[in-house]
VOPAGU-2260 file (C-alpha; in pm, 1 decimal, decimal comma):
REM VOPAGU-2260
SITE   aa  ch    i         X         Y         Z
SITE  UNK   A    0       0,0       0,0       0,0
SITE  UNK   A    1     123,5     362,3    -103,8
SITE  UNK   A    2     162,4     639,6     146,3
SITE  UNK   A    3     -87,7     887,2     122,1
SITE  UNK   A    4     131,8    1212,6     -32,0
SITE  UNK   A    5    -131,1    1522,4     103,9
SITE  UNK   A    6    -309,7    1733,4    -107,2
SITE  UNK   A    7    -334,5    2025,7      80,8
SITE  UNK   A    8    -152,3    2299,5     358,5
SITE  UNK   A    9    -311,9    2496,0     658,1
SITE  UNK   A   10    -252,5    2813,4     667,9
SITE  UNK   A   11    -376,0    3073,2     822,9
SITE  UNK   A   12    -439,1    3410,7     713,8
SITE  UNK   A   13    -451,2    3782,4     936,5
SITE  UNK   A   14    -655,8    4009,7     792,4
SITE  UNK   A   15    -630,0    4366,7     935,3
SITE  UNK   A   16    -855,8    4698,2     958,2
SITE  UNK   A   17    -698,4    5005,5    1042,0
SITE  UNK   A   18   -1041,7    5194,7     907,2
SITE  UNK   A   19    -956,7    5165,9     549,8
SITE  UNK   A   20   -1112,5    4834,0     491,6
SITE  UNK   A   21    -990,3    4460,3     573,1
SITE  UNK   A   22    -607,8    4381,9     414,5
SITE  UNK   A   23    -451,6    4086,0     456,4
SITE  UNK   A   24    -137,6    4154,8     653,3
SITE  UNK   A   25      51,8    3833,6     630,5
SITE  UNK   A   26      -2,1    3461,0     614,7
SITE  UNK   A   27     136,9    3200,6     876,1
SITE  UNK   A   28     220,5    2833,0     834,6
SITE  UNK   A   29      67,0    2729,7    1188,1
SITE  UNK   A   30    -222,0    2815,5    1435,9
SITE  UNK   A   31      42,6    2929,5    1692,2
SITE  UNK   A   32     216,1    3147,5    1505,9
SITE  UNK   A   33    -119,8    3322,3    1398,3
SITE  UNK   A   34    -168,2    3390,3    1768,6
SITE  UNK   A   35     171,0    3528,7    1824,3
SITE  UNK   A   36     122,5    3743,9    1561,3
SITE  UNK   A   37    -188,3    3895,0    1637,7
SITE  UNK   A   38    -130,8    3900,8    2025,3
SITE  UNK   A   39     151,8    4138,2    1885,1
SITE  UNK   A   40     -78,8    4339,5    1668,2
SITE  UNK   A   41    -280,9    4401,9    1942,5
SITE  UNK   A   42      26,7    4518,0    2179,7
SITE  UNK   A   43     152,0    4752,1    1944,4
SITE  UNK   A   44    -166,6    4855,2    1735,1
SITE  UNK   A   45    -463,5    4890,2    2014,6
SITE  UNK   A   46    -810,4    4941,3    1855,7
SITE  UNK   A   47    -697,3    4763,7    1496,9
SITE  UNK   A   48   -1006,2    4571,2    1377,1
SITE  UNK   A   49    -813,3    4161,5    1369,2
SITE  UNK   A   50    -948,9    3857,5    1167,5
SITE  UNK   A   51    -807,8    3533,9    1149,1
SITE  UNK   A   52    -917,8    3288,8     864,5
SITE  UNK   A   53    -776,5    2950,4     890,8
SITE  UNK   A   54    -724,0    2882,6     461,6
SITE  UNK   A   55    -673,7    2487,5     318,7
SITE  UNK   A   56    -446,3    2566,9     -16,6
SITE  UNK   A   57    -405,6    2265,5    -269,1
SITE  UNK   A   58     -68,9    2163,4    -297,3
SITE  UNK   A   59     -87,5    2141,6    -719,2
SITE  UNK   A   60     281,4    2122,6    -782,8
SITE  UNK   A   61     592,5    2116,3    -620,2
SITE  UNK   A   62     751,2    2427,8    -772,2
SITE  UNK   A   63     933,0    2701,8    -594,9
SITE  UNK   A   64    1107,3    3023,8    -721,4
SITE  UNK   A   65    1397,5    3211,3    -544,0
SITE  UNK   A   66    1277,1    3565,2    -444,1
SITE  UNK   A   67    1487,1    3876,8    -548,4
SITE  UNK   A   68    1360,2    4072,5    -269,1
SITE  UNK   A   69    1491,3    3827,2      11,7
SITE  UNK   A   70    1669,1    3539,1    -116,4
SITE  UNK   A   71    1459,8    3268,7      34,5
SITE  UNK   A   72    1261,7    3021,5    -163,3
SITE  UNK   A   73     872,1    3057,8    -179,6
SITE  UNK   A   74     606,1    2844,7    -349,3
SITE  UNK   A   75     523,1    2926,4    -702,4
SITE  UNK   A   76     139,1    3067,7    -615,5
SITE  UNK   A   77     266,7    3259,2    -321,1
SITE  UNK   A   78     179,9    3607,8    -360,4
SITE  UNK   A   79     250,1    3793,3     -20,2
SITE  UNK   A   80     505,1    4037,2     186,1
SITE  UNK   A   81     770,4    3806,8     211,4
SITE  UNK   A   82     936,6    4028,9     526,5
SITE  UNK   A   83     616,9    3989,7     687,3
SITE  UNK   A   84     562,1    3647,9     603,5
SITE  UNK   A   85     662,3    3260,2     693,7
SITE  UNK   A   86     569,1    3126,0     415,3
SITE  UNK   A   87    1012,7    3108,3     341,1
SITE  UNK   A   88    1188,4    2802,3     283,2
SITE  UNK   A   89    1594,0    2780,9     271,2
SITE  UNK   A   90    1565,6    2466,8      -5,1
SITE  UNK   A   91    1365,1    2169,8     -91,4
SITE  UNK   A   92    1434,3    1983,9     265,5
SITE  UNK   A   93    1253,5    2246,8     470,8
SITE  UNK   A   94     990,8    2266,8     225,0
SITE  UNK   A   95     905,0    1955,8     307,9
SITE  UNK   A   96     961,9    1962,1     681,0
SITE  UNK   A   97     723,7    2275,9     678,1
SITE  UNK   A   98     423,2    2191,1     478,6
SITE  UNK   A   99     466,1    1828,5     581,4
SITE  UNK   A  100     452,8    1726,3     264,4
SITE  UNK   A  101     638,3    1397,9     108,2
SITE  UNK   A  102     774,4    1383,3    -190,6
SITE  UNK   A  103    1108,0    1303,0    -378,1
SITE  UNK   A  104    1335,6    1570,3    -367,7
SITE  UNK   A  105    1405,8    1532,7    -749,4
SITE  UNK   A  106    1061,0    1613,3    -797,2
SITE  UNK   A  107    1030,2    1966,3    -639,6
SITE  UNK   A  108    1138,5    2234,1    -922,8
SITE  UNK   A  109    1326,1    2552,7    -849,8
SITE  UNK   A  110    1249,1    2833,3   -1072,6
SITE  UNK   A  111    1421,7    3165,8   -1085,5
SITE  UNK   A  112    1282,5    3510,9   -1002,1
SITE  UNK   A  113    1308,2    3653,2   -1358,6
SITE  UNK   A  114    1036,2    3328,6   -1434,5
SITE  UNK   A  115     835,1    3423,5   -1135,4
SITE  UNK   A  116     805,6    3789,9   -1270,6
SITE  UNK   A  117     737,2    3689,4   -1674,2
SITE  UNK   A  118     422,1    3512,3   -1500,7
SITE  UNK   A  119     328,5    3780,4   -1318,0
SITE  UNK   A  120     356,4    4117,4   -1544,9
């Protein structure tokens, strides 16, 4: 019998109002994290409207790009503050370890920033 290789990641998402209207502020990779992270919003920004939305992403493919901004890897469909987020791997090994996700190593694809951006624009 195979393993079972999982479809999906938890994340979970903090969505901020500072009067303006709800942005989202930065994604984290575990429940604990989220809690951290807004116990600290409300520290240092008293009054700030806080949501939390626990999000179940499908894993489609294991491909990665290396960000310009800050050097780390990120996953392909990423599209967040990378300085404000978690969502950073430093190769294929903690990718894996992070998203708890199992699959061959050969099988993950790196892709440069320059590909990332032609996607994009």
């Amino acid at each position: 019998m195979s393993k079972y290789i999982r479809k999906t990641v938890d994340t979970w998402q903090i969505w901020t109002n500072y009067g303006y209207g709800w942005e989202l502020e930065c994604i984290e990779m575990s429940r604990k994290e989220a809690r951290e992270n807004v116990r600290a919003y409300r520290e240092n920004a008293p009054g700030v409207q806080l949501r939390v939305i626990k999000k179940r992403e499908p894993i489609n493919e294991h491909v990665l790009y290396e960000c310009g901004i800050c050097g780390s890897l990120h996953r392909w469909a990423f599209d967040g503050d990378c300085r404000n987020d978690r969502e950073r791997f430093d190769g294929p090994i903690e990718y894996c370890d992070k998203l708890k996700v199992d699959v061959p190593l050969n099988q993950i694809e790196i892709k440069t920033w320059e590909e990332r951006q032609a996607v994009t624009d």
